[in-house]
C-alpha positions as CSV (number, residue, x, y, z in Angstrom):
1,X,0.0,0.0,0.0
2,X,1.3,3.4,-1.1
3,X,1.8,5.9,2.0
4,X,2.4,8.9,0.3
5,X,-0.4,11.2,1.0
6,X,-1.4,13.2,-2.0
7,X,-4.7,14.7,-1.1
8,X,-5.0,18.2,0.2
9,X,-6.9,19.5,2.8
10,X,-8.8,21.6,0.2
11,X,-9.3,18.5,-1.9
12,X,-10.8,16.8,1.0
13,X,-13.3,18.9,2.3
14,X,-14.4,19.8,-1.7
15,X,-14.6,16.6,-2.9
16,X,-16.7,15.0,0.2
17,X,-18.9,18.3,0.1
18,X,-19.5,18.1,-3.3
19,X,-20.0,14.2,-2.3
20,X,-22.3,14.0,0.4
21,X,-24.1,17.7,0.6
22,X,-26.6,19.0,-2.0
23,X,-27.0,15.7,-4.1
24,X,-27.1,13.6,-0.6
25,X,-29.8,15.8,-0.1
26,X,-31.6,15.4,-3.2
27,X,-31.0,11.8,-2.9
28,X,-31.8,11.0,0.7
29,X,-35.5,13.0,-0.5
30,X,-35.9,10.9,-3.2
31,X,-35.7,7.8,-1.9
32,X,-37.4,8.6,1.7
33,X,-40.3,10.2,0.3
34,X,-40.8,9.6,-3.3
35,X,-43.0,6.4,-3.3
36,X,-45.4,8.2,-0.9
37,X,-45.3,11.6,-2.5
38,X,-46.6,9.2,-5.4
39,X,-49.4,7.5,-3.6
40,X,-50.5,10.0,-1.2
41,X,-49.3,13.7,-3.0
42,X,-49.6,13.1,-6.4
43,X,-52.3,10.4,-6.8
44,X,-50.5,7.0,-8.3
45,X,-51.4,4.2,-7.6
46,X,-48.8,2.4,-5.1
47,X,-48.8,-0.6,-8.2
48,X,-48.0,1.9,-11.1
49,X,-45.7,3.4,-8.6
50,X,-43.9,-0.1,-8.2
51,X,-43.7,-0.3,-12.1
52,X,-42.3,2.7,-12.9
53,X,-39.4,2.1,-10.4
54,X,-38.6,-1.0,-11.8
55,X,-39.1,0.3,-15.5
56,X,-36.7,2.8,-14.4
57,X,-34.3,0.5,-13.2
58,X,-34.2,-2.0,-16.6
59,X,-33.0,1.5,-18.1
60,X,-30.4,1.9,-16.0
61,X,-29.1,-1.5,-16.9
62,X,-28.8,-0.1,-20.6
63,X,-27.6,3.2,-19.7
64,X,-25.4,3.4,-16.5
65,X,-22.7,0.9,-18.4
66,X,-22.5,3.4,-21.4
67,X,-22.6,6.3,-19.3
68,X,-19.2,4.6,-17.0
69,X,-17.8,3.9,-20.6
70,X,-18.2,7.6,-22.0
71,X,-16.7,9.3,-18.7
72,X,-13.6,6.8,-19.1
73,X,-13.1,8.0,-22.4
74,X,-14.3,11.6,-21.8
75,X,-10.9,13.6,-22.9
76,X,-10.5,17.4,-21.8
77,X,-8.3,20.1,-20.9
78,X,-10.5,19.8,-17.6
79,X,-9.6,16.2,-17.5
80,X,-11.6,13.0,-17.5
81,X,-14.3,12.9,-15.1
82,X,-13.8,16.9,-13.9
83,X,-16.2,18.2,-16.5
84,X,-19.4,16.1,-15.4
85,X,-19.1,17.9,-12.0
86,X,-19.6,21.2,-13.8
87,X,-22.5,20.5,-16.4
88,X,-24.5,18.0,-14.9
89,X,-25.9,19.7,-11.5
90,X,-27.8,22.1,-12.9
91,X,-30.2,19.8,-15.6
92,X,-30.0,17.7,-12.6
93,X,-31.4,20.4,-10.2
94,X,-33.8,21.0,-12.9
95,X,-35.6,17.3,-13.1
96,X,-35.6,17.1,-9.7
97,X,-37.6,20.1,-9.2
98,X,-40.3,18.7,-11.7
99,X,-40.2,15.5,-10.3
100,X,-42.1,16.9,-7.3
101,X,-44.6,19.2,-9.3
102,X,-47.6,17.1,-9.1
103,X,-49.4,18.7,-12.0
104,X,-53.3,18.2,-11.9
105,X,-53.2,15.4,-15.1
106,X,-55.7,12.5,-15.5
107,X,-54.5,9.0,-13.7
108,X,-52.4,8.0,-17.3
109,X,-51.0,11.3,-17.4
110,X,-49.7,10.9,-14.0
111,X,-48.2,7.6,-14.3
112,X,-46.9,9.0,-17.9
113,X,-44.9,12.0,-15.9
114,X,-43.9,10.1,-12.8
115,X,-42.4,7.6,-15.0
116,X,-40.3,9.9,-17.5
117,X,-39.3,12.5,-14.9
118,X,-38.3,9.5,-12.6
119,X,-36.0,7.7,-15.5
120,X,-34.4,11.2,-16.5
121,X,-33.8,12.1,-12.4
122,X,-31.9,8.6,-12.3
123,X,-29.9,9.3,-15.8
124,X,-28.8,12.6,-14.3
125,X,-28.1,10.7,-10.8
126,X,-26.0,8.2,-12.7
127,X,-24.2,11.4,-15.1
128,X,-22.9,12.9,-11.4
129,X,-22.1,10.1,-9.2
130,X,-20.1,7.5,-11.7
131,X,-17.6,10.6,-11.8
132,X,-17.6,11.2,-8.6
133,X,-16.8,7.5,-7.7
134,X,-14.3,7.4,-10.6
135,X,-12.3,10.5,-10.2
136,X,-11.2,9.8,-6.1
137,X,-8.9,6.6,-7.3
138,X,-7.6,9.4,-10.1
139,X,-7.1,11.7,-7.2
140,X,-5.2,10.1,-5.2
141,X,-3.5,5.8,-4.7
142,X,-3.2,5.7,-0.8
143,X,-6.1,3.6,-0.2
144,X,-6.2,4.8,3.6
145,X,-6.3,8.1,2.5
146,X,-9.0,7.3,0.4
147,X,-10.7,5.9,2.7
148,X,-10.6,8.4,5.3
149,X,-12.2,10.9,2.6
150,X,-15.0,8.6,2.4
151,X,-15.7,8.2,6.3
152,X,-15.4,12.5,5.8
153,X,-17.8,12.2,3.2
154,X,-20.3,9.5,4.6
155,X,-20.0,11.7,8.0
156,X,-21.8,14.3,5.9
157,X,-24.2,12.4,4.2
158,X,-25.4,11.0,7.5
159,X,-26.0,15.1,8.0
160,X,-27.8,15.3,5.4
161,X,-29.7,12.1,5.6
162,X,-31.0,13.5,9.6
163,X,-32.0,16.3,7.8
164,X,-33.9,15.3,5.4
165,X,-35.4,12.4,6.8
166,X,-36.1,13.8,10.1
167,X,-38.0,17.1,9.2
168,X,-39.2,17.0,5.7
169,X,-42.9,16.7,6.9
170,X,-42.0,19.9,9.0
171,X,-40.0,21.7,6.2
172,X,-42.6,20.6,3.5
173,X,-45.9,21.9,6.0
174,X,-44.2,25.5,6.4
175,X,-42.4,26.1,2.5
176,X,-46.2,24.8,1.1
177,X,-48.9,24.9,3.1
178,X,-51.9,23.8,2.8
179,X,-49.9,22.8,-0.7
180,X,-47.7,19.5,0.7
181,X,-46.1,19.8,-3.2
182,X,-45.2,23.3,-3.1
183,X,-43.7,22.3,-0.1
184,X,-41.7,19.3,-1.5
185,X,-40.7,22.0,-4.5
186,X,-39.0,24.4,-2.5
187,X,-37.2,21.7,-0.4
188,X,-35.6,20.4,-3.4
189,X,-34.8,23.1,-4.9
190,X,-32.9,24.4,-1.5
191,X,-31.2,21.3,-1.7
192,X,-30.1,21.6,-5.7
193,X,-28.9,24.9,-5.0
194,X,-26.4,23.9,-2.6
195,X,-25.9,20.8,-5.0
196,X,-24.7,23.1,-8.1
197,X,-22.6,25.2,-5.3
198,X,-20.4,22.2,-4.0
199,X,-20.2,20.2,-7.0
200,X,-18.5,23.2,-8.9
201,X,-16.2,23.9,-5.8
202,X,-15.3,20.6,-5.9
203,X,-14.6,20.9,-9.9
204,X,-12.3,23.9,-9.4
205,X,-10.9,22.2,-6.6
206,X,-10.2,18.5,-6.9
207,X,-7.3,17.5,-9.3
208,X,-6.8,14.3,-11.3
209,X,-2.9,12.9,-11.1
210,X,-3.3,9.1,-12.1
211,X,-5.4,8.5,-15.6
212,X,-5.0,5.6,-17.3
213,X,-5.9,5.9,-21.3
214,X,-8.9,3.9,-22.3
215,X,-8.5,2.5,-26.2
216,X,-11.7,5.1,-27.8
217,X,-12.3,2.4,-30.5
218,X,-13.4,-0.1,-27.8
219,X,-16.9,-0.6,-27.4
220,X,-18.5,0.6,-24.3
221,X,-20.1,-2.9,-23.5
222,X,-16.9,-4.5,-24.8
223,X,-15.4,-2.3,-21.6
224,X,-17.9,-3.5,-19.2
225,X,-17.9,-7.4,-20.8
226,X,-13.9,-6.8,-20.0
227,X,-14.8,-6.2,-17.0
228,X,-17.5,-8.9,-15.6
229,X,-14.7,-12.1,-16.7
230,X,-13.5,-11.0,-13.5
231,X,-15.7,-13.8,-11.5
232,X,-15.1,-11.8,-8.2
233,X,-17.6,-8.9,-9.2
234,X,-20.8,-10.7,-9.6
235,X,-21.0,-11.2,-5.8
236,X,-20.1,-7.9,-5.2
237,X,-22.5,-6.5,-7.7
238,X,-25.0,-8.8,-5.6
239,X,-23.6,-7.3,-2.5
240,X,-23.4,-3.7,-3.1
241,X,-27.3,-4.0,-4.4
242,X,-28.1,-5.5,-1.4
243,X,-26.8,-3.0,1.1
244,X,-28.7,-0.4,-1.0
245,X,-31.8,-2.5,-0.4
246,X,-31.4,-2.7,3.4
247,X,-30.6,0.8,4.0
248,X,-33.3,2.3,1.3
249,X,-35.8,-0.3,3.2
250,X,-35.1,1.3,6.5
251,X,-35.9,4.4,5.0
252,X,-38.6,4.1,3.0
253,X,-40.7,2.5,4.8
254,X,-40.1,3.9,8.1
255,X,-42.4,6.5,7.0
256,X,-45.4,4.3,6.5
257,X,-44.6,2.4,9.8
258,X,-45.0,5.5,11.7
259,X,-48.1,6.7,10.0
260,X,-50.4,3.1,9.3
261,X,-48.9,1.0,12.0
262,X,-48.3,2.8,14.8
263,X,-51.1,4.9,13.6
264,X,-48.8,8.7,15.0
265,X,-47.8,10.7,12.3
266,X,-46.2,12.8,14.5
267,X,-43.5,10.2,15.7
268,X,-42.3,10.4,12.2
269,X,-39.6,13.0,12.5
270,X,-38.2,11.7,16.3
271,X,-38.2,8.1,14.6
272,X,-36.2,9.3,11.6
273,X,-33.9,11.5,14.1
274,X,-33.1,8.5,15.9
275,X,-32.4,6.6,12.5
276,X,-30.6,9.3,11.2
277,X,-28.4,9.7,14.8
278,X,-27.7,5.9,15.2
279,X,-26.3,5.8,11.5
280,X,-23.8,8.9,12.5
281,X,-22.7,7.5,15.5
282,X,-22.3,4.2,14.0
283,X,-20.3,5.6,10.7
284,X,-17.8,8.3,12.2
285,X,-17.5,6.7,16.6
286,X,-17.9,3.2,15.9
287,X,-16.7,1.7,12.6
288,X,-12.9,3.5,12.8
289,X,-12.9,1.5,15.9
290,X,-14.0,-1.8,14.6
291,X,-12.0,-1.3,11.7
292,X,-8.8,-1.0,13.5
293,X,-9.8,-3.7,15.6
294,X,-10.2,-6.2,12.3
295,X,-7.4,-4.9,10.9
296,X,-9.1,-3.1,7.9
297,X,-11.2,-6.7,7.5
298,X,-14.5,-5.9,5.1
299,X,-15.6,-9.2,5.6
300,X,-15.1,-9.5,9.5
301,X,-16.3,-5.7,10.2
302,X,-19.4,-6.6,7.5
303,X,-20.2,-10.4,9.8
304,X,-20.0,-8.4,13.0
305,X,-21.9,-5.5,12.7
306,X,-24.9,-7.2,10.4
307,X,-25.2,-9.8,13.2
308,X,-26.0,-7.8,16.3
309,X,-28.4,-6.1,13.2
310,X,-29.7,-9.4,12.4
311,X,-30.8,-9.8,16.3
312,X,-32.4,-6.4,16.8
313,X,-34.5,-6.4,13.9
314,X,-35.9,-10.1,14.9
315,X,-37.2,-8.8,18.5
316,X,-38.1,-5.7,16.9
317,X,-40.5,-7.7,14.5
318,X,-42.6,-8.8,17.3
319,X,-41.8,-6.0,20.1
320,X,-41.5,-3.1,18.0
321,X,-45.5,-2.0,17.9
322,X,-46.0,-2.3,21.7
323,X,-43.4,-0.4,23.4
324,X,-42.8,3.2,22.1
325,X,-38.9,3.0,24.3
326,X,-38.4,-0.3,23.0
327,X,-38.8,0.5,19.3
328,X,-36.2,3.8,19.8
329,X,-33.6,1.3,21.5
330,X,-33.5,-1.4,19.8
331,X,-34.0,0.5,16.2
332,X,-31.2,2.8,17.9
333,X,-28.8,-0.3,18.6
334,X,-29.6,-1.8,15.1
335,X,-29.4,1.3,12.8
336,X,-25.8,2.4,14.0
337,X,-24.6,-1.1,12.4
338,X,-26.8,-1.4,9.5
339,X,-26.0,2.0,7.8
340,X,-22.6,1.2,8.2
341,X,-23.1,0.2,4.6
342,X,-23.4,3.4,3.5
343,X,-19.3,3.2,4.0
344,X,-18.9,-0.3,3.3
345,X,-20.1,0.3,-0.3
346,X,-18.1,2.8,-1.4
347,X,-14.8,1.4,0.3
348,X,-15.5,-2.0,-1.4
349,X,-15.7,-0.3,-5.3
350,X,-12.5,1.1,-4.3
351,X,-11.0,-1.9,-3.7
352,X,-12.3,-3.4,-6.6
353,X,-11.0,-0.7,-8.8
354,X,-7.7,-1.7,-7.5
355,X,-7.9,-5.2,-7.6
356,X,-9.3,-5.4,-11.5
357,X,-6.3,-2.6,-12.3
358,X,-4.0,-5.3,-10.9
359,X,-5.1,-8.2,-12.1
360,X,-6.4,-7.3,-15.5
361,X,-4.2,-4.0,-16.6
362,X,-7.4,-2.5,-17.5
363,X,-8.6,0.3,-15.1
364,X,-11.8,0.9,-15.5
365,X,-12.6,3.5,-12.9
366,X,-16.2,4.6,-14.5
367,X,-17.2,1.5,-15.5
368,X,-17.0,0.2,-12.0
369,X,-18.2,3.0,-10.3
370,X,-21.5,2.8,-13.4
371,X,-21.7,-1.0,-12.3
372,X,-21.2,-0.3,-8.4
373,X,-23.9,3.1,-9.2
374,X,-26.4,0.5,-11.2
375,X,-25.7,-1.9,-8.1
376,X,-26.9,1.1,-6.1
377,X,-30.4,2.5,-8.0
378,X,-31.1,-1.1,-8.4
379,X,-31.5,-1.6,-4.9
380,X,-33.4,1.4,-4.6
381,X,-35.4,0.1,-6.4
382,X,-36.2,-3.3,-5.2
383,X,-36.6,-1.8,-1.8
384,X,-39.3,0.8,-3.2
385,X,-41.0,-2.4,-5.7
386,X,-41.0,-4.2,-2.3
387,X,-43.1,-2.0,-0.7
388,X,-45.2,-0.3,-3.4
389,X,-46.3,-4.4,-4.3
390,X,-47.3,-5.2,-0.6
391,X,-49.4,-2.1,0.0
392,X,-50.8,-3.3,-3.3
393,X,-51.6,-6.8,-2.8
394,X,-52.3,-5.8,1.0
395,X,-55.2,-3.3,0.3
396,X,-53.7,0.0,1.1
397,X,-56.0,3.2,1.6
398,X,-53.8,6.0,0.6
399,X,-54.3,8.6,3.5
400,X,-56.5,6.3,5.4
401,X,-54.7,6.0,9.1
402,X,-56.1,4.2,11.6
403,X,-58.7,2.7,8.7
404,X,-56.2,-0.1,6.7
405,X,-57.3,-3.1,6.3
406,X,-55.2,-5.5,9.2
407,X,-53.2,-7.5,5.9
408,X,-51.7,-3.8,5.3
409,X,-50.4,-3.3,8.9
410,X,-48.7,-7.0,8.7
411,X,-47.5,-6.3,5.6
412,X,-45.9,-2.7,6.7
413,X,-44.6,-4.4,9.7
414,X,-42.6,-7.3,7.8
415,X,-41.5,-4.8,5.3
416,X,-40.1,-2.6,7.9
417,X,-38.5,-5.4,9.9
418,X,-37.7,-8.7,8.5
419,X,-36.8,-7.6,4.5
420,X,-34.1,-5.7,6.3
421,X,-33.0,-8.6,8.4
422,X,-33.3,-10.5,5.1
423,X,-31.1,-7.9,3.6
424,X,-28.1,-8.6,6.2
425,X,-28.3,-12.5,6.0
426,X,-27.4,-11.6,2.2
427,X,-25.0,-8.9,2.8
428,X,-23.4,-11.5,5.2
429,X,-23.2,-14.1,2.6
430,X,-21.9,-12.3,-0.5
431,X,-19.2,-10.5,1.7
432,X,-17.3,-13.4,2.1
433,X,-16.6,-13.5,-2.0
434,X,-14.5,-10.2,-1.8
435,X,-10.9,-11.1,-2.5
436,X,-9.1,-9.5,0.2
437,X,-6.9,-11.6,0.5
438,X,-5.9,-11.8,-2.7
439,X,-5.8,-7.7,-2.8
440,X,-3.1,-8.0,0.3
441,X,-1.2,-10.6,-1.8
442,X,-0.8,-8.2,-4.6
443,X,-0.5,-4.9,-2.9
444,X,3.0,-7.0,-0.9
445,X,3.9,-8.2,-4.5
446,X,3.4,-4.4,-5.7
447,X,5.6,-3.8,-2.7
448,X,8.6,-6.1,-3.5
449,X,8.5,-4.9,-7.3
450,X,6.3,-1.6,-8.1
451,X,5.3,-1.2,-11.4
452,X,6.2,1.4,-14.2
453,X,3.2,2.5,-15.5
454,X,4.8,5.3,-17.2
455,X,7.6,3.5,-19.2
456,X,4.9,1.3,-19.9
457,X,3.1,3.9,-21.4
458,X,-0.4,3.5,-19.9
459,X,-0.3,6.6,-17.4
460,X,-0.8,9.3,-19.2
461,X,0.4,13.1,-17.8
462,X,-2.3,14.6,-15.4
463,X,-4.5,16.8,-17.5
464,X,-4.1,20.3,-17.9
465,X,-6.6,22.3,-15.5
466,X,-7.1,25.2,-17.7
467,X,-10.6,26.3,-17.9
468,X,-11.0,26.0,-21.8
469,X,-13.6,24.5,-23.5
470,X,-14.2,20.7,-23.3
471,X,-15.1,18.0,-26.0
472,X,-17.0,14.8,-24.8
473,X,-17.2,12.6,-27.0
């Protein structure tokens, strides 16, 4: 492992900021609250809501591999990855706006502009976060470095995720009114605004100092086909969906457990506080600490902390609707080590970039973070298909509290409880397929002979940071 720290602070604090602040926020609203915005705001049905999601999602198969394959092979004066962080936030900011709109159409031509405002959001989503992913290996080789960016960066995120979690009910009630999508409007828009402000800091600011030429001529797919003979990534691809899937659960359908099961709409924001608390204690007090203590171990840090998760959730299944102080607890105890995934995720396509750079000679930094990104959205949403088809096949009553029909409340319950602990048997499982031991094999071979990437002629100079104009091809 390289020691040499290459990172400024500067560097640091812009590229986690532009990480984890404006587009965390749009995010973290998104996933929360868009699947009852649907139902309850806008008037979809929670079925059609399910389909679009998963329509959505098929896309992205198609189009998150050739967008990972254009930023590889994006050339500029700004660099490689650089210029996405300047032109995509504010189309970005734009869609996201819409998507909340909620214009009065007839039932097809709602489930007509949910659906295409919904695929374009998650385009855009995938246009800004495969370079963000991809340009932090460019950035800097010290994967503890690296590392401690991301714990910066997840630390913020976790901000941003109490945020928006906690109080949108209260933000959304004062920007709108009697008008809950004016309200949702403004909020997002607040939140795209300081998206287009970090991510162009984080443009000016972060520099790429390792690119690796990509052969133009090759075939996107060809790229990502390249990529998948390594037999190592379908279990992560398996495993990074399914951490998506266990923390966008948690999320999502926190908010119907407070307002249909425990029947208190009111207890939403303190629930999501103490979901939103647990996961910052548990990312920036907690896992440095466990790391250490596993030596840097993904798979023993991912066993330990999904177990005691695993535990929680089971009790919580059956005690979790009759003691108020019980539920905060034991949702408290189990959340600080299930989020931890928001970390683990990240720090595992890292590695992986890495590890396929060694063993193949190809690095493939967008293509792997478009994979690890399509991983990601996919488990959004399967975690928001999960849902919208039980409140379906349940009977739900959109805005009907303390009237749903006794298979909803069982269904909101096991969606709540035991698709999450279902979700960290998985994550358990496909952990144990990440080759880190192999990666420590190679990084003391790399250590007995490094390479010379340059004679070799694969490193090309670090791109000129002149603000001229680019050409993406």
């Amino acid at each position: 492992m390289n020691e040499k720290k290459e990172l400024s602070t500067s560097e640091r604090i812009s590229w986690a900021l532009g990480q984890a602040t404006g587009r965390q926020f749009i995010t973290a609203l998104v996933s929360t609250y868009i699947l009852i915005f649907m139902t309850d705001v806008f008037g979809v049905a929670a079925g059609a809501a399910g389909v679009i999601m998963t329509a959505a999602t098929v896309w992205d198969a198609i189009n998150d591999p050739i967008m990972g394959g254009l930023a590889d092979r994006t050339k500029s004066r700004w660099g490689t990855y650089r210029p996405y962080l300047l032109l995509i936030p504010l189309p970005l900011s734009i869609v996201s706006v819409l998507l909340f709109a909620a214009p009065d159409l007839s039932s097809t031509g709602k489930i007509v502009y949910a659906a295409v405002l919904y695929i374009c959001y998650g385009m855009l989503v995938t246009a800004i976060e495969i370079p963000y992913y991809a340009i932090l290996p460019t950035m800097s080789k010290n994967e503890m470095e690296r590392n401690d960016v991301i714990s910066l960066a997840t630390f913020i995120a976790s901000i941003m995720i109490l945020i928006v979690t906690s109080f949108t009910t209260n933000f959304v009630s004062v920007l709108g009114g009697d008008n809950p999508a004016k309200g949702y409007m403004i909020l997002v828009a607040i939140g795209a605004v300081l998206m287009c402000i970090t991510s162009w800091i984080a443009f000016a600011k972060c520099k790429e100092r390792h690119t690796v030429d990509v052969t133009h001529e090759e075939h996107v797919f060809k790229s990502a086909a390249k990529l998948l003979k390594v037999k190592e990534m379908y279990p992560m691809i398996a495993f990074w969906c399914v951490g998506c899937i266990l923390f966008q659960i948690i999320m999502s359908s926190s908010v119907y457990y407070c307002m249909y099961y425990l029947m208190n709409p009111g207890l939403i924001a303190t629930y999501m506080l103490v979901i939103s608390i647990s996961g910052m204690v548990g990312v920036m007090v907690l896992m440095p600490i466990l790391l250490r203590k596993v030596k840097g171990s993904m798979k023993k840090a991912v066993t330990m902390t999904q177990s005691i998760a695993i535990v929680c959730y089971l009790i919580l299944f059956f005690v979790g609707g009759k003691s108020i102080p019980a539920l905060y607890v034991l949702t408290f105890i189990a959340c600080m080590f299930s989020t931890m995934t928001n970390a683990f995720r990240p720090m595992t396509v890292f590695g992986m970039t890495d590890y396929v750079y060694k063993t193949t000679g190809d690095q493939l930094n967008g293509t792997i973070s478009a994979i690890g990104g399509f991983s990601y959205k996919c488990g959004t949403a399967i975690s928001n298909a999960i849902l919208a088809g039980v409140l379906a096949a349940t009977g739900y009553i959109a805005n009907a509290i303390g009237q749903e029909p006794e298979a909803v409340l069982i269904g909101i319950n096991s969606v709540r409880f035991l698709v999450p602990l279902a979700a960290s048997v998985l994550y358990i499982i496909f952990i144990q397929f990440y080759p880190e031991k192999k990666m420590q094999e190679l990084a003391a071979n790399s250590e007995k002979k490094p390479p010379n990437p340059v004679a070799s002629g694969r490193i090309s100079e670090p791109p000129n940071s002149n603000p001229l104009p680019v050409n993406v091809p």
